[in-house]
Each structure stands twice: as structure tokens, then as C-alpha cells.
KOLTILUM-819620 format. One line per field, with one value per residue: residue number from 1; x, y, z negated of N, C-alpha, C in turn; residue in one letter. Coordinates in steps of 0.02 Angstrom, whole numbers. Layout:
residues N
nr: c(NUM;...) .
npx: c(X;...) .
npy: c(Y;...) .
npz: c(Z;...) .
capx: c(X;...) .
capy: c(Y;...) .
capz: c(Z;...) .
cpx: c(X;...) .
cpy: c(Y;...) .
cpz: c(Z;...) .
rest: c(A;...) .
//
This chain:
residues 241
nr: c(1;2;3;4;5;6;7;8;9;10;11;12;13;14;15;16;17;18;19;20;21;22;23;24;25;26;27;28;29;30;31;32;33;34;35;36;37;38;39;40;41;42;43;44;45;46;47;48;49;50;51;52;53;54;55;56;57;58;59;60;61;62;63;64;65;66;67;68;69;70;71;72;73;74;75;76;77;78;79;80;81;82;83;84;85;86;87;88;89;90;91;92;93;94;95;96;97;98;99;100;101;102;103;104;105;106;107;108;109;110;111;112;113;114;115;116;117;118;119;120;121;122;123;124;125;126;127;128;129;130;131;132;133;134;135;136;137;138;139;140;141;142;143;144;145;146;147;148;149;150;151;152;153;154;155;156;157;158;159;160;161;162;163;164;165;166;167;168;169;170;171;172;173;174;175;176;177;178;179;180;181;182;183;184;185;186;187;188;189;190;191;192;193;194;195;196;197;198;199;200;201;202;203;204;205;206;207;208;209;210;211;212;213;214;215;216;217;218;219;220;221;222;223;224;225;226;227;228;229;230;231;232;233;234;235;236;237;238;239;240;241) .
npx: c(42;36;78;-4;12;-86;-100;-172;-322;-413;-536;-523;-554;-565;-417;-396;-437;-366;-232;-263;-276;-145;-76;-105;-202;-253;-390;-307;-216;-175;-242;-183;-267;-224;-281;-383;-471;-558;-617;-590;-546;-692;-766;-785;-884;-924;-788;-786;-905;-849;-741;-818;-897;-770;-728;-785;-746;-622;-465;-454;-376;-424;-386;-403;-410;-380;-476;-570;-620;-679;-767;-841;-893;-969;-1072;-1132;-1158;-1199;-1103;-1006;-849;-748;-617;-601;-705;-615;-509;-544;-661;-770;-780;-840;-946;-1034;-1031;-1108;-1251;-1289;-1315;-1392;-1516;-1499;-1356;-1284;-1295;-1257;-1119;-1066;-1054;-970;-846;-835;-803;-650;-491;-367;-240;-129;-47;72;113;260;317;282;206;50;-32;-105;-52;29;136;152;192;354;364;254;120;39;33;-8;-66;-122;-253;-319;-190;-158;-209;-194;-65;109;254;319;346;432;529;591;639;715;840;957;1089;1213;1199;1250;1152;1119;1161;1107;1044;984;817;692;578;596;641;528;467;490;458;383;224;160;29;-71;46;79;229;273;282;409;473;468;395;369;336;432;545;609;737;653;558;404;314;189;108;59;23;-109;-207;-196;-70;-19;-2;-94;-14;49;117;208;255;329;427;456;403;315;159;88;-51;-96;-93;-171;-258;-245;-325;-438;-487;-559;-584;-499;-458;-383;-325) .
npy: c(-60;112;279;412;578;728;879;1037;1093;1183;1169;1133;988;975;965;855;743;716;702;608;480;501;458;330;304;166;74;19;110;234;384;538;693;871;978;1107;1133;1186;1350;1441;1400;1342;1235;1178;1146;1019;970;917;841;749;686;665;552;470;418;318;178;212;222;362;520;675;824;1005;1128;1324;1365;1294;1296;1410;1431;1313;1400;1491;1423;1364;1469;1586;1655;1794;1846;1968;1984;1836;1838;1910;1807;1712;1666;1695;1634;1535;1559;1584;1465;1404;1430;1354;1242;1102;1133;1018;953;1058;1034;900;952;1020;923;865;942;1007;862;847;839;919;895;741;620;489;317;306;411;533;685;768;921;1036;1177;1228;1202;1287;1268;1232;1092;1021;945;904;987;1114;1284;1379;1302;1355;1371;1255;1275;1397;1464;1491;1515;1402;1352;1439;1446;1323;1344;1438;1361;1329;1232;1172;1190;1108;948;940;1081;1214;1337;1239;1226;1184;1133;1062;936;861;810;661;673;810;870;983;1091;1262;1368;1422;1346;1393;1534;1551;1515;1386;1215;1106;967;1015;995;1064;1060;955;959;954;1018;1014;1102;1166;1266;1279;1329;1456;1489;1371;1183;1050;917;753;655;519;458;379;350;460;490;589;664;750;861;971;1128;1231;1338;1290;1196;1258;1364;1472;1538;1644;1575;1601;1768) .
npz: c(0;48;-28;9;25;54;111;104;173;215;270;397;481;598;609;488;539;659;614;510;607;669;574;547;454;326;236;146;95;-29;-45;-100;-116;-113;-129;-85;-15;73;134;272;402;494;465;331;239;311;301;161;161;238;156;22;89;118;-5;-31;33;54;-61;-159;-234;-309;-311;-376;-292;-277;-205;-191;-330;-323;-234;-290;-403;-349;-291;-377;-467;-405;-397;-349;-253;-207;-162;-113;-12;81;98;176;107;167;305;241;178;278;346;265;262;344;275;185;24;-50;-22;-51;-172;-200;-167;-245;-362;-324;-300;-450;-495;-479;-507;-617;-614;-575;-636;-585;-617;-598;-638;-562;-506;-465;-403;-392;-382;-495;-644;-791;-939;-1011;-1069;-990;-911;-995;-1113;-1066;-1089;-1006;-900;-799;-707;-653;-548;-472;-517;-448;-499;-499;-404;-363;-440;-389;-274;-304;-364;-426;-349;-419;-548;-698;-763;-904;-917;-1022;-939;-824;-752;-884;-848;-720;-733;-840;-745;-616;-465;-403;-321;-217;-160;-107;-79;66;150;272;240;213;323;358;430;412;279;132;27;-120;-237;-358;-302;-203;-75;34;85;241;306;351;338;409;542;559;522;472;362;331;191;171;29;-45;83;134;245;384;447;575;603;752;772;690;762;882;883;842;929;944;843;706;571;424;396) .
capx: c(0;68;45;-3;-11;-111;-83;-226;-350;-425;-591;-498;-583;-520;-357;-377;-448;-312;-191;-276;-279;-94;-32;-120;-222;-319;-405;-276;-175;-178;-245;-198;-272;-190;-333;-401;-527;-622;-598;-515;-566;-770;-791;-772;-958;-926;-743;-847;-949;-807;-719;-872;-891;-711;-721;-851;-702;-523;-428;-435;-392;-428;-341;-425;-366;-388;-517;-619;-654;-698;-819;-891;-933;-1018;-1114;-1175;-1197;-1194;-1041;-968;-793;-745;-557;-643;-706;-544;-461;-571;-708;-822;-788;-865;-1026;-1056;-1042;-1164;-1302;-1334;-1323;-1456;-1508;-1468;-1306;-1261;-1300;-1191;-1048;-1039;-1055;-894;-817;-846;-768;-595;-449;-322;-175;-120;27;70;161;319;312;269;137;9;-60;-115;-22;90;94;196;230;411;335;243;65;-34;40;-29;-110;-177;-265;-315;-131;-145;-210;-180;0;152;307;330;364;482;576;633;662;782;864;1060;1136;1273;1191;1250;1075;1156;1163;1053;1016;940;765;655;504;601;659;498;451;529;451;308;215;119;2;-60;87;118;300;281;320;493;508;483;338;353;331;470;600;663;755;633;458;392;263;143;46;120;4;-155;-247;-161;-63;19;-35;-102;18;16;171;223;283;400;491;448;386;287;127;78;-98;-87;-91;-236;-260;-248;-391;-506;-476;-628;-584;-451;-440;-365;-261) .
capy: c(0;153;318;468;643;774;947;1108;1070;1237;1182;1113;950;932;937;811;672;693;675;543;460;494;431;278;301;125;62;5;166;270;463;595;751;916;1030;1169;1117;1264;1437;1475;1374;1348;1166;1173;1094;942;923;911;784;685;675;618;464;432;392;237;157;231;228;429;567;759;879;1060;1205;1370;1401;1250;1311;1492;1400;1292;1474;1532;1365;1331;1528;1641;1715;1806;1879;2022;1941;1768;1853;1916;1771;1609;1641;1743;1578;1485;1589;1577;1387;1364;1464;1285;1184;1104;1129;958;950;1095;996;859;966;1044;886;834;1000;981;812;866;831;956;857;669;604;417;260;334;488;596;742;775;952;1098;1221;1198;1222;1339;1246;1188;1021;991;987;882;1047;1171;1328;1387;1264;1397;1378;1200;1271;1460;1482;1507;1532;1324;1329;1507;1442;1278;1378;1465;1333;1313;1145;1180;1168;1047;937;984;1150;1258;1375;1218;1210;1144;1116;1022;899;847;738;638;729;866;862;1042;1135;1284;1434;1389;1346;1439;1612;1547;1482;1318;1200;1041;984;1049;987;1091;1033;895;999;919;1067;993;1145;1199;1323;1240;1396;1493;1458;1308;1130;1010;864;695;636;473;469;318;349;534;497;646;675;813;881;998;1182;1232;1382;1262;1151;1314;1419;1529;1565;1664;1547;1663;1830) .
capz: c(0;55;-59;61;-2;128;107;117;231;234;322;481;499;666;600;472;565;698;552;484;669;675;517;543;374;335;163;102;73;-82;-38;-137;-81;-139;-151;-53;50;88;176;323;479;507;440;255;219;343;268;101;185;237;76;-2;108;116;-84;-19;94;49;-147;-171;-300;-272;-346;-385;-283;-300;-163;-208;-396;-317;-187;-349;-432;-297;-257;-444;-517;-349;-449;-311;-279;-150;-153;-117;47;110;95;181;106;234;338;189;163;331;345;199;297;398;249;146;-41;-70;15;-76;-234;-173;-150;-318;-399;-302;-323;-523;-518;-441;-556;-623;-610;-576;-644;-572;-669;-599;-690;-517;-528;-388;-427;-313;-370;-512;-715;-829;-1003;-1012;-1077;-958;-875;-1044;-1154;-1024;-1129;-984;-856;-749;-694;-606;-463;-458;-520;-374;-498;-507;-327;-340;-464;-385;-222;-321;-420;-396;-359;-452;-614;-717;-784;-957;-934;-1036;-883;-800;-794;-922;-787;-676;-773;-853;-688;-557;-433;-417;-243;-231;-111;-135;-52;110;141;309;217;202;388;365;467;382;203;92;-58;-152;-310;-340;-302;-132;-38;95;132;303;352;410;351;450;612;543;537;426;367;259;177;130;-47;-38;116;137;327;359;501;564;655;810;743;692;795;958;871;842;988;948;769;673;517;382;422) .
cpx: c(44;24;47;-21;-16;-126;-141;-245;-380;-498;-583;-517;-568;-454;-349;-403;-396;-246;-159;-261;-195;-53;-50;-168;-269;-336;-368;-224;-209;-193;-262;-223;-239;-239;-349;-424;-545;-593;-540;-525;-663;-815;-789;-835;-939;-846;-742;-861;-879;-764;-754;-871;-830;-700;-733;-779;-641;-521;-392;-433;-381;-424;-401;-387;-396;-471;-572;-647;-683;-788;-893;-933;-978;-1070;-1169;-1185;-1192;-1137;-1009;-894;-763;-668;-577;-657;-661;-488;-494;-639;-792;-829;-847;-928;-1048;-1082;-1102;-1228;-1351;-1317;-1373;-1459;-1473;-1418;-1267;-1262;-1260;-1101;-1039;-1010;-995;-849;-809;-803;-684;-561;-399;-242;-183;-46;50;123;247;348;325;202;130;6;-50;-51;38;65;164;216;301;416;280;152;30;-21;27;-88;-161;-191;-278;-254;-104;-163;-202;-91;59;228;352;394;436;555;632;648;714;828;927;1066;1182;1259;1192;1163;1089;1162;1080;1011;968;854;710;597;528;641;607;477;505;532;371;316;151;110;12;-15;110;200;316;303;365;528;512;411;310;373;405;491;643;675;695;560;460;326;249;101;107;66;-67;-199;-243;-129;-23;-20;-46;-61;-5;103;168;283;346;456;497;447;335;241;71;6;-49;-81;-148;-273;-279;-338;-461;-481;-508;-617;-525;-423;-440;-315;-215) .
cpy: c(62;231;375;545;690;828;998;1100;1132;1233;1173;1041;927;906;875;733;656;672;607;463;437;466;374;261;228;137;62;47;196;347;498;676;818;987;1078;1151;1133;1330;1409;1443;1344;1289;1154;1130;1036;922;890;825;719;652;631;553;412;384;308;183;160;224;311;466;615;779;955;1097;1266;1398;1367;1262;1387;1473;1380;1351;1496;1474;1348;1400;1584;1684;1721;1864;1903;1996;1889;1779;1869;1870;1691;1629;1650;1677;1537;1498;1582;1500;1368;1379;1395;1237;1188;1118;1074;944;990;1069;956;892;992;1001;855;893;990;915;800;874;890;938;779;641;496;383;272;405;560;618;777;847;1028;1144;1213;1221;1260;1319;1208;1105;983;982;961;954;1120;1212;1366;1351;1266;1396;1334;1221;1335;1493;1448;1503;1451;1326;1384;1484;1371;1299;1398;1441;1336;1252;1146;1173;1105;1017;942;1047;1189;1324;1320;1209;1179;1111;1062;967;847;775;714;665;741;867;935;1044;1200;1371;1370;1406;1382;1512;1590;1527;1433;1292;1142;1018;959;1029;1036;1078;972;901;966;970;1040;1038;1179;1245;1321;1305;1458;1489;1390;1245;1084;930;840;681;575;457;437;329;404;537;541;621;741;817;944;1071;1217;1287;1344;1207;1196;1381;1479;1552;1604;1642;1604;1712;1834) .
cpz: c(0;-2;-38;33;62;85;116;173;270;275;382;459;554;660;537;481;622;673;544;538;687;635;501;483;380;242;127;58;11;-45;-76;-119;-123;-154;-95;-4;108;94;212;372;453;480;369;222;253;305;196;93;182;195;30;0;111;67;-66;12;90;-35;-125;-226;-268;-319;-355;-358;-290;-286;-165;-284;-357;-252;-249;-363;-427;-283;-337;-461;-482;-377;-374;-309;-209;-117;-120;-26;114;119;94;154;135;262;313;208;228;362;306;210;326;327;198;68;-69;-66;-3;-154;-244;-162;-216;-389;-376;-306;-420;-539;-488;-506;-553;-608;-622;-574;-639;-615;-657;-598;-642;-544;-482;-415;-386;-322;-416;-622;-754;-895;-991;-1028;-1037;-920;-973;-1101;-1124;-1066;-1087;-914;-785;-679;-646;-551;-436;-470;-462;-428;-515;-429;-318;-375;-439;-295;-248;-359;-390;-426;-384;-500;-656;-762;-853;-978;-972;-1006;-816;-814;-805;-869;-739;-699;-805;-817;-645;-528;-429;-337;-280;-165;-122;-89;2;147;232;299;216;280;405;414;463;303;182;44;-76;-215;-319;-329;-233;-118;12;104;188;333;361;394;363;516;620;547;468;409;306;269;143;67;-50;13;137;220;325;461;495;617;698;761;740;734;866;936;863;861;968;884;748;596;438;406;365) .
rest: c(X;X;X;X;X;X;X;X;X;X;X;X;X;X;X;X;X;X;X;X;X;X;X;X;X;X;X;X;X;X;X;X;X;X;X;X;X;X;X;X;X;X;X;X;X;X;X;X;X;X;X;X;X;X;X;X;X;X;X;X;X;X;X;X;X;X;X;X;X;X;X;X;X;X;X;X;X;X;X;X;X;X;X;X;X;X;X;X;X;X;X;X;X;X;X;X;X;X;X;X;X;X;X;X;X;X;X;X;X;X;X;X;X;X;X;X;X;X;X;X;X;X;X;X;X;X;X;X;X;X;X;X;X;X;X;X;X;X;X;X;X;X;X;X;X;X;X;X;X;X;X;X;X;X;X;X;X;X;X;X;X;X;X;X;X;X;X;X;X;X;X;X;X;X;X;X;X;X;X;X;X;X;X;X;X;X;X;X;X;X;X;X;X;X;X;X;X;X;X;X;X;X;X;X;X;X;X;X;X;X;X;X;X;X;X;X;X;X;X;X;X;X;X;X;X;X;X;X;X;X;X;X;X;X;X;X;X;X;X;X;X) .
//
């Protein structure tokens, strides 16, 4: 059984069945999803859908990202957020126009059951975005943090190989796990186009809600597949700016 981690889907649906198509995904694989569903390309309700049914058929865990608790909000207490709009979620509100009460019931109740973090028997940790206690995610003060905090990812961008693992300037965070697989900031601001190690953090969002593409990584041998770019899959759209 292979253990596949797929990166910010963003509501491209085209791109993650061509993915899925390409990376050969069957039952028997492990899929971890990384969070962020929703905003930013036109399908966010049907990639919903397909998530859903996948559960029936595939061995999956879903992560919480940022844009999928801000979706929840709005889906269970009309709590709306002017940020939220500017960034994916105009796409959203627009999508949800054609969908039913029920269906909207269905998605909250799978939204709601989306995990904060998943830490496997070999002491890796799935988790959208990243966590801020030096000990680690179960001592996390604020939780908020699994799927909204960025300085996880800044700081092992900036780590120096030179540090001895001894040194008291190494740090505490990266140490904790084997390795940390994040979404979340896509590793395109830095120039990159495929998912990303740095120090022992592993980044699979490459873009997809944006002009980048959606990839799946395999954990074990770190073989990586990639969709088309999502821009070429939704000609007619502008995703997120």
C-alpha cells in the first residue's frame, strides 16, 4: 500500500482526477489530503462531492485548511468575511447558488469532520499548514494555527545545514518529527513548481490555485505526479489573483 499525500485542490476537480488518473491512485493506497478544497477554480461543491464518495471506496484522511473552515462558517452561520471574498471565495458563493439545501448539509457535515492534524506510526505529521509549540502539535495553545500559520514553513526555508543537531540554535520544531508534509503557502512564491524539502518539512501545494498545478506525492519513495496547470484546465476562469 502506497501512502499518497495530494496537495490544495482549490476547487480544480479537473485537475484532481487527472492526477488521480496519472498517479495511478487505486483502493488500495492510503490518501492523505492536505486541506483546502475550496476557492479559487469553479468546482469546489462537486470536489466536495467527490471526496465524500471517495471515503465509500479509498482509505482517506482530510486535513483542515484554512479556506475550508472559512467556507464551513459561511455554510452553517452565513458568517461572512470580506477577506474570504478576495481570496477564492467569490468563486465559492457563486458555486453554492446551484447547490441544494441538502447538499449543503452534506458538505458541512464533512467539512466539520476534517482533522487538524495526523501524525502516522512513523512519527510523520500530515497538517495543512503547520503548528507553533516547540513540543509539538498535541501541546498546540492555539489550534487555529494548524491550518492558518506560514512561519513552520519560513523557518525551515531558512534553516542552515550547518547546524550541528546539538546545537542550541537548531530548531526545536524540527526535530519533534521525522518529517512534516504541509500545504497551505504555495512553494511557487519561491520559484519552485514541484513539491518541496526543506530541512525535513515536505510542501505539496504547487500552485493549483493559481497558475500552478495540482500534485500527489508518494511518501515512501517521494515519486511525485503532477496535473496539467490549472489555468490550461479552466480556460474561462481566473482561479485566484
Amino acid at each position: 500500500m502506497r501512502t499518497l499525500v495530494i496537495g490544495d485542490i482549490h476547487g480544480g476537480l479537473r485537475a484532481l482526477h487527472q492526477v488521480f488518473e496519472r498517479a495511478k491512485v487505486t483502493p488500495e493506497d492510503l490518501l492523505i489530503f492536505l486541506g483546502d478544497y475550496v476557492d479559487g477554480w469553479s468546482q469546489s461543491p462537486q470536489v466536495l462531492d467527490f471526496l465524500i464518495s471517495l471515503q465509500q471506496t479509498h482509505c482517506c484522511i482530510f486535513m483542515r485548511g484554512n479556506h475550508d473552515q472559512l467556507l464551513c462558517d459561511w455554510l452553517r452561520e452565513s458568517k461572512d468575511n470580506r477577506l474570504w471574498h478576495q481570496h477564492g471565495g467569490e468563486s465559492t458563493i457563486m458555486a453554492y447558488t446551484k447547490v441544494t439545501a441538502a447538499d449543503k448539509q452534506k458538505h458541512i457535515r464533512f467539512l466539520e469532520s476534517l482533522q487538524d492534524y495526523y501524525l502516522d506510526d512513523q512519527n510523520r505529521l500530515f497538517v495543512h499548514a503547520g503548528f507553533t509549540n516547540m513540543n509539538g502539535v498535541e501541546f498546540e495553545y492555539f489550534p487555529r494555527m494548524f491550518y492558518w500559520e506560514r512561519t513552520l514553513w519560513e523557518t525551515a526555508m531558512s534553516f542552515d545545514k550547518n547546524l550541528d543537531y546539538d546545537s542550541p540554535r537548531y530548531p526545536r520544531r524540527l526535530k519533534v518529527y521525522e518529517e512534516i508534509y504541509i500545504g497551505h503557502t504555495p512553494v511557487t512564491q519561491i520559484g519552485r513548481k514541484v513539491p518541496t524539502q526543506m530541512a525535513n518539512v515536505w510542501n505539496i501545494d504547487t500552485g493549483a490555485a493559481f497558475k500552478g498545478k495540482l500534485s500527489i506525492l508518494d511518501v515512501e519513495s517521494k515519486e511525485f505526479w503532477q496535473s496539467d496547470a490549472l489555468p490550461d484546465l479552466y480556460p474561462n476562469e481566473k482561479g485566484r489573483n
